[in-house]
N, C-alpha and C positions, 0 to 999 in steps of 0.2 A: 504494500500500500504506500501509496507518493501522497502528497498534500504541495501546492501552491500558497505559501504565506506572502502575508504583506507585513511589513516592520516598519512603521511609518514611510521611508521613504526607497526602500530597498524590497523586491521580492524575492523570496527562493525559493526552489525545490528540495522539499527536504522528505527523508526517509526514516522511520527508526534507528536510530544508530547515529545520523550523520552530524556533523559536529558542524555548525556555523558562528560565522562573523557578523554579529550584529554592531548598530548603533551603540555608544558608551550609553551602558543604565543606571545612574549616580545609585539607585537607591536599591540596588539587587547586591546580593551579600554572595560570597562562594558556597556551593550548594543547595543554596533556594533553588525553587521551581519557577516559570516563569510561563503563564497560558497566552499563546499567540489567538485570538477570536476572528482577525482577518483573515480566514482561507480562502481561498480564490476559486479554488478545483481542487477535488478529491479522487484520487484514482487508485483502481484497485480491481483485484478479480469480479467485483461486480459490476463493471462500468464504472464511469466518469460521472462524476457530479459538477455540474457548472455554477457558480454564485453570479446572481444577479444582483449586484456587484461581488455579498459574498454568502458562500454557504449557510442557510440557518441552521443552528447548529453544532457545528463543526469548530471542533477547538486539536488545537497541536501545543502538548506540554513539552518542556523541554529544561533543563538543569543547567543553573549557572556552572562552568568549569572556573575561568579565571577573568581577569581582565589583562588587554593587549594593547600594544603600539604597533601599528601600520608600518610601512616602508618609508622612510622619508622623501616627499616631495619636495626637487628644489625648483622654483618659480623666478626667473633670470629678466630681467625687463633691461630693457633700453634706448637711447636715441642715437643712434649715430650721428657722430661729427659733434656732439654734444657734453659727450666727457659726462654723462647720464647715466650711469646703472645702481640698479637696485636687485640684490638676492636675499629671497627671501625663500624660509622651508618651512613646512608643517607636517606635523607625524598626528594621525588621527589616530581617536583611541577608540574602541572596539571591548565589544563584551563576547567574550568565546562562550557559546549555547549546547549540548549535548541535546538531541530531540531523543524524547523518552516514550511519548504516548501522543497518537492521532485517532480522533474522535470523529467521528460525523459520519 
Protein backbone atom coordinates (compact mmCIF):
# COMPACT_ATOMS: atom_id res chain seq x y z
CA UNK A 1 0.00 0.00 0.00
CA UNK A 2 1.53 3.68 -1.24
CA UNK A 3 -0.22 6.93 0.04
CA UNK A 4 0.29 10.59 -1.62
CA UNK A 5 0.85 13.02 1.26
CA UNK A 6 0.89 16.65 1.31
CA UNK A 7 3.30 18.48 4.07
CA UNK A 8 2.28 21.98 3.76
CA UNK A 9 4.38 22.68 0.86
CA UNK A 10 6.06 19.58 -0.22
CA UNK A 11 4.27 16.12 -1.47
CA UNK A 12 5.47 12.56 -1.21
CA UNK A 13 5.05 9.17 -1.97
CA UNK A 14 5.52 7.21 0.85
CA UNK A 15 5.22 3.50 1.83
CA UNK A 16 5.40 1.63 5.36
CA UNK A 17 8.86 1.64 6.10
CA UNK A 18 10.16 4.66 4.19
CA UNK A 19 11.97 7.35 5.96
CA UNK A 20 11.30 11.13 4.68
CA UNK A 21 12.41 14.73 4.80
CA UNK A 22 10.05 16.90 5.84
CA UNK A 23 9.79 20.73 6.63
CA UNK A 24 11.62 21.62 10.39
CA UNK A 25 8.65 20.95 13.11
CA UNK A 26 9.99 23.28 16.13
CA UNK A 27 7.46 21.50 18.21
CA UNK A 28 7.92 17.44 17.55
CA UNK A 29 10.28 15.97 20.08
CA UNK A 30 12.59 12.48 18.91
CA UNK A 31 10.02 9.63 18.87
CA UNK A 32 6.69 11.38 18.81
CA UNK A 33 4.24 10.37 16.32
CA UNK A 34 3.40 12.79 13.88
CA UNK A 35 -0.47 12.07 11.74
CA UNK A 36 -0.13 13.60 8.10
CA UNK A 37 -4.55 14.14 7.25
CA UNK A 38 -3.45 15.49 3.62
CA UNK A 39 -3.57 12.34 1.59
CA UNK A 40 -3.87 12.88 -1.81
CA UNK A 41 -4.39 9.07 -3.22
CA UNK A 42 -4.34 5.89 -1.62
CA UNK A 43 -3.06 2.86 -3.43
CA UNK A 44 -3.19 -0.52 -2.95
CA UNK A 45 -4.37 -4.05 -4.00
CA UNK A 46 -7.76 -2.63 -3.83
CA UNK A 47 -7.54 0.04 -6.27
CA UNK A 48 -6.72 3.76 -6.18
CA UNK A 49 -8.54 6.18 -4.03
CA UNK A 50 -8.40 9.79 -5.51
CA UNK A 51 -9.16 12.86 -2.95
CA UNK A 52 -11.14 15.59 -4.19
CA UNK A 53 -8.68 17.44 -3.08
CA UNK A 54 -8.18 14.87 -0.30
CA UNK A 55 -9.12 11.47 0.92
CA UNK A 56 -11.95 11.56 3.68
CA UNK A 57 -10.59 9.67 5.98
CA UNK A 58 -7.39 8.77 5.28
CA UNK A 59 -4.53 9.57 7.64
CA UNK A 60 -0.60 8.27 7.36
CA UNK A 61 1.24 8.19 10.95
CA UNK A 62 4.80 8.40 10.99
CA UNK A 63 7.80 8.63 13.82
CA UNK A 64 9.84 11.47 14.51
CA UNK A 65 13.70 9.87 13.80
CA UNK A 66 15.84 13.07 14.23
CA UNK A 67 16.24 16.46 13.01
CA UNK A 68 18.70 17.47 10.00
CA UNK A 69 20.71 20.03 7.86
CA UNK A 70 20.35 20.02 4.05
CA UNK A 71 23.31 20.47 1.65
CA UNK A 72 24.53 23.99 1.71
CA UNK A 73 23.35 26.30 -0.98
CA UNK A 74 25.68 28.95 -2.15
CA UNK A 75 23.74 31.90 -3.97
CA UNK A 76 26.68 34.10 -5.83
CA UNK A 77 25.15 37.43 -7.21
CA UNK A 78 26.77 40.03 -9.21
CA UNK A 79 27.36 43.06 -11.76
CA UNK A 80 29.96 43.08 -13.90
CA UNK A 81 32.27 45.89 -14.47
CA UNK A 82 30.89 46.85 -11.19
CA UNK A 83 33.30 45.46 -8.53
CA UNK A 84 29.50 44.18 -7.07
CA UNK A 85 29.40 40.78 -5.60
CA UNK A 86 27.54 39.25 -2.84
CA UNK A 87 27.79 35.33 -1.57
CA UNK A 88 25.41 34.28 0.32
CA UNK A 89 24.48 30.34 1.74
CA UNK A 90 21.74 28.78 3.46
CA UNK A 91 21.40 25.08 4.82
CA UNK A 92 17.61 24.29 5.44
CA UNK A 93 16.69 22.29 8.25
CA UNK A 94 14.52 19.25 7.96
CA UNK A 95 12.73 16.98 10.40
CA UNK A 96 13.61 13.11 9.29
CA UNK A 97 9.93 11.04 9.40
CA UNK A 98 9.80 7.10 9.64
CA UNK A 99 6.10 6.28 8.02
CA UNK A 100 4.64 3.78 10.41
CA UNK A 101 0.81 3.35 9.63
CA UNK A 102 -1.48 4.40 6.50
CA UNK A 103 -5.08 4.47 7.11
CA UNK A 104 -7.88 5.05 4.61
Amino acid sequence: MYAIISDRTNQATVRVGDEILCDLMDDAERGSTITFDHVLLIGGDGGVKIGKPTVAGATVTGEVMRMERGVKVTVFRFKRRKNIRVKRGHRQSYTRVRITDITG
